[in-house]
N, C-alpha and C positions, 0 to 999 in steps of 0.2 A: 504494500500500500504506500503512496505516493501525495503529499499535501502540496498546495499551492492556494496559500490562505484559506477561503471558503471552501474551494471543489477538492475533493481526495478522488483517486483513481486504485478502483481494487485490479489489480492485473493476473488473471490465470495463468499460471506457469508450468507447462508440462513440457519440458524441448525435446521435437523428437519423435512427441507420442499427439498429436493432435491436439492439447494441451486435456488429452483425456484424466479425468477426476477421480483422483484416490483417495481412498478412506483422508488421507491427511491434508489434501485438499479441501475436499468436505467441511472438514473440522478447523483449519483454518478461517473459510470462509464465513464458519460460521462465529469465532472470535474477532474477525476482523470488523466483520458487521455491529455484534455489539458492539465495541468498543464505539463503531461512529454512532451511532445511535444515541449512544449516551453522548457524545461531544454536540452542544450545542453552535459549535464556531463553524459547523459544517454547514453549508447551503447544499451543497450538490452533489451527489456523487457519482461518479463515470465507472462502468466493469467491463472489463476489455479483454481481450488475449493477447498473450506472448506469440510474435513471429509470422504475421498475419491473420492467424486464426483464431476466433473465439473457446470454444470448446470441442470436443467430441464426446460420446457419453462416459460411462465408465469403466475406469482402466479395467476390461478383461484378465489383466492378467490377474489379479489380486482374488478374482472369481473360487476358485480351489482354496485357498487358504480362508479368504472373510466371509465367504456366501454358500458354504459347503453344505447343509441344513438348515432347515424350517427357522432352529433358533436364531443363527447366524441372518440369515436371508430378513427377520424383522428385526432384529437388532439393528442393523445395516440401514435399511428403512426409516427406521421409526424413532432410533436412538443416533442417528450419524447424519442421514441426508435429508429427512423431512427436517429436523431442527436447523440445519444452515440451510435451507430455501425460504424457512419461515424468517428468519432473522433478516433475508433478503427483503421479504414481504413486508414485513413490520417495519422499516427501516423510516422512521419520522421523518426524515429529509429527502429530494427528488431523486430517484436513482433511473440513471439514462445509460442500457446497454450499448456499446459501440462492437457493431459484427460484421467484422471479418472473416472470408472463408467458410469452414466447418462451424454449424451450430445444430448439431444434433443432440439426441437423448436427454443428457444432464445440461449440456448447456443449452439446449431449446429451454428446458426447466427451470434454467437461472434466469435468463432471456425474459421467460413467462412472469417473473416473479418483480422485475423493473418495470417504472413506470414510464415509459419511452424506449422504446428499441429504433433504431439507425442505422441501417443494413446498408451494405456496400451490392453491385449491382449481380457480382459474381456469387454472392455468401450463396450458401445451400443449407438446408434447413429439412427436419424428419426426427423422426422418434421408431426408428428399424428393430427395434428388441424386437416384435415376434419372430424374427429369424433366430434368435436367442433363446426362445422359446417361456416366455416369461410376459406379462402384462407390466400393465404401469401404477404404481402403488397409488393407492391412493390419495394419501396424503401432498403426490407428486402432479396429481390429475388436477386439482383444484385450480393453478393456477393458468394451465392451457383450456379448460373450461370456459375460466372465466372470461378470457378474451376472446374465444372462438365456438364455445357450445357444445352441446353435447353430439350434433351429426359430423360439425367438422373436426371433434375432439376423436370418434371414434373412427372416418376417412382416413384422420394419420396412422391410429394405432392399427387396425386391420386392417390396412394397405400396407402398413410398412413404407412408402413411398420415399425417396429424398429429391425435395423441389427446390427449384428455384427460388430465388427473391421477388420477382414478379409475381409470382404465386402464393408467395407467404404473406404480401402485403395486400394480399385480393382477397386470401383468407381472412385478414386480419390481425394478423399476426405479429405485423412490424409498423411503423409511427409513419416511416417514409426509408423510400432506398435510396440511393446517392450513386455517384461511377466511384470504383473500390479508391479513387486515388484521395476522393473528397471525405472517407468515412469519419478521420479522426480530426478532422475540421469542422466538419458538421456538426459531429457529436461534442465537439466543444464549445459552438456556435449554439447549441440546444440550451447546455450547461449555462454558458453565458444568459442568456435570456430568460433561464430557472432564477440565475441567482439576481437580476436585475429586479425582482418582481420581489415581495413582503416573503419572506422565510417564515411566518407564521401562517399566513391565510395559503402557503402551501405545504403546511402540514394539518391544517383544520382541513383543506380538500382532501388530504389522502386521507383522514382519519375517516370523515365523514362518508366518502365517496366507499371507502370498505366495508362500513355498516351497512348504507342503501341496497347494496351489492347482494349483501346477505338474505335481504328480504325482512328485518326483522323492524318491528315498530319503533318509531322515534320516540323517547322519551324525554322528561323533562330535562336529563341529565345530557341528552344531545342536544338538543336546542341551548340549554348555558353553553354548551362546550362551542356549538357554533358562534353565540352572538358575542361570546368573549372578547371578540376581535373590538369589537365596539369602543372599548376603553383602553386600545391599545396605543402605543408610542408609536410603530407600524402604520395604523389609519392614521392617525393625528399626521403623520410625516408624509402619509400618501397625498391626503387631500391637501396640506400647506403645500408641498412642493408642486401640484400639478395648477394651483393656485398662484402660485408664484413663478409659472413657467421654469421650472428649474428641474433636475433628475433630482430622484428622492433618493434618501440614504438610508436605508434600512435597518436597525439592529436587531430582531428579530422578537422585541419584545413588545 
């Protein structure tokens, strides 16, 4: 992980192996996240891959040794990769995939779990396990659901298919695609424009827009949490600076 004031850059690093995700990747990813989570100086976050390419799913070879049985196979699941996609998920600050190359399996997953993806025009994208002979957990399905639903959620997994970018962003799948040469200007030109905007009323959208998502009723506790904004240093800074014809300065309180 990489800072530059407000925006931090999680970079996947596998060289070699399509930067495919090992138990220890996993578990990084998912300390990495906390940690920004809790740092409020963060505005933005960018998750990228090593060497042109984003991810591929996961490292095969570890399969024999961490996934050998029933116990192994939900441990793996439930205790290792559902907890760092959630951590992705939950992340209070904007997080904007940059996808280069391969994003299959696990990193479609991590992909699914960011709010913005920015796909280069070469990247390729699929979730192939049933050739592995295996479904997709569920704790893992939540977040490809949610972008794309249950006909186009099941299209990938029982096709097995790996598509294009053109395809992925017709699905749904991706914010916008770019020529591969533009991906990590883009994706920073996104970041840029995240963090120009209140760092509060863009973590009251993601809080709020998770809950709507879920179906479940709004209560009196989400309407405070929405109108909170109301007596923030944030608005007060929005409305004087647009008042005063000037760029506002945000601090996120």
């Amino acid at each position: 992980m990489t800072r530059e004031e407000g925006l931090a850059w999680v970079t996947l690093s596998h060289p070699g192996r399509l930067n495919a995700i090992t138990i220890s990747m996993w578990e990084q990813l998912r300390s990495v996240f906390d940690a920004l989570s809790a740092d409020t100086s963060v505005r933005c976050v960018i998750v990228r891959g090593e060497g042109g390419q984003f991810a591929a799913g996961a490292d095969i070879r570890e399969f024999a040794q961490q996934r050998g049985n029933m116990a192994q196979v939900r441990r793996y699941h439930q205790h290792i990769l559902a907890p760092a996609l959630m951590a992705v998920a939950n992340c209070p600050h904007p997080v904007v995939a940059q996808i280069d190359g391969v994003c299959v399996g696990g990193g479609l997953e991590i992909a699914c779990q960011c709010d913005l993806r920015i796909a280069g025009e070469s990247a390729r994208f699929g979730v192939p396990i049933n050739k592995l002979g295996f479904p997709m957990a569920p704790d893992e399905m939540r977040g490809l659901l949610a972008l794309v639903g249950r006909a186009t959620t099941l299209a990938i997994l029982l096709e097995g298919r790996v598509f294009d970018a053109a395809e992925a962003r017709s699905l749904g799948l991706l914010t916008r695609v770019v020529p591969d040469t533009e991906v990590a200007a883009q994706a920073r030109a996104s970041a840029d424009r995240i963090m120009r905007g209140a760092p509060l009323a863009a973590r009251i959208n993601k809080r709020q827009s998770r809950h709507l998502q879920q179906g479940a009723p709004l209560e009196e506790s989400h309407y405070q949490d929405f109108f909170s904004y109301a007596e923030s240093q944030d608005h007060r800074e929005g409305v004087s600076a647009f008042l005063a014809g000037r760029a506002p300065v945000f601090t996120g309180d």
